[in-house]
C-alpha positions as CSV (number, residue, x, y, z in Angstrom):
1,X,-9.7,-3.5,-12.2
2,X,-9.8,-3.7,-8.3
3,X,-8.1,-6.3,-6.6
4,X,-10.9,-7.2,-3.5
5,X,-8.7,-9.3,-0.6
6,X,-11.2,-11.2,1.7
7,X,-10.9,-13.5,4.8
8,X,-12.8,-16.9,4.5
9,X,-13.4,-18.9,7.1
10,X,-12.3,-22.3,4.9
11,X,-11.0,-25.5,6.6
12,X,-10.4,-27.8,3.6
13,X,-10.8,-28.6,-0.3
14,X,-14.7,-28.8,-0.1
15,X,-14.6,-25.4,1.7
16,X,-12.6,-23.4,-0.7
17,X,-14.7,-25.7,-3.9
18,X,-17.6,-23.9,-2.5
19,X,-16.2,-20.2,-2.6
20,X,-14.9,-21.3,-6.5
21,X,-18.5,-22.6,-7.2
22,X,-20.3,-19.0,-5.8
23,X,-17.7,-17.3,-7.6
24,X,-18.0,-18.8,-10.7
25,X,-21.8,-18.0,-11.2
26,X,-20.3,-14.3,-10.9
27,X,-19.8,-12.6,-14.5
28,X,-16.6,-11.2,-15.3
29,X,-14.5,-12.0,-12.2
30,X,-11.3,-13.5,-11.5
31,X,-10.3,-14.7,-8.5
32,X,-7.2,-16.8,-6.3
33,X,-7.7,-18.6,-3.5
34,X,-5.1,-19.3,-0.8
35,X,-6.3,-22.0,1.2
36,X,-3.7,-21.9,4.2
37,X,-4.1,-18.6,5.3
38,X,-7.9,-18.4,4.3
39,X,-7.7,-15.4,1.8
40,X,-9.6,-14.9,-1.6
41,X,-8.5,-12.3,-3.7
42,X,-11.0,-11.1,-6.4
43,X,-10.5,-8.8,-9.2
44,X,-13.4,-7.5,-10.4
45,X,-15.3,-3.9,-11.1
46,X,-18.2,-5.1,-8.7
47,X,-19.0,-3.0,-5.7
48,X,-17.3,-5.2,-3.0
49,X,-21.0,-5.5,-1.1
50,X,-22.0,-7.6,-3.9
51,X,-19.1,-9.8,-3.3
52,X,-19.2,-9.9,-0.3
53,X,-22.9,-11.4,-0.7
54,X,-22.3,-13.6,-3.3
55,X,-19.2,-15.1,-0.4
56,X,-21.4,-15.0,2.2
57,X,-23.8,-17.9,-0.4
58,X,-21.2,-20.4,0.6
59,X,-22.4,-20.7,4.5
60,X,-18.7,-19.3,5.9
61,X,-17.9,-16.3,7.7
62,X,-16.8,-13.8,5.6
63,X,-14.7,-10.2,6.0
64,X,-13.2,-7.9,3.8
65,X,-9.9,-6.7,4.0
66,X,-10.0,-4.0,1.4
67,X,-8.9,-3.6,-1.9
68,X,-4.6,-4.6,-2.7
């Protein structure tokens, strides 16, 4: 499965609670989030548009960095 890396612009707990809450409405995905430097990693065998999407729900920017 494809491991998505995208940059989200997340300041604080509630930011990266709203990426884990879009996320989790998501079927069969697994996903990190690193808080400091703003990434979320996603593995999942979604096109990376629908992610990117289903991100974009939370109200931050959003850009993908490709697949790691």
């Amino acid at each position: 499965m494809p491991k998505h890396e995208f940059e989200v612009a997340m300041t604080c707990e509630g930011c990266s609670g709203a990426v884990t809450r879009v996320l989790n409405k998501l079927e069969g995905v697994t996903f990190e989030i690193d808080l400091p430097q703003k990434l979320v990693w996603i593995e999942s065998d979604k096109d990376a548009e629908v992610l990117m999407q289903t991100l974009q729900k939370c109200g931050k920017e959003v850009k993908y960095n490709g697949t790691k």
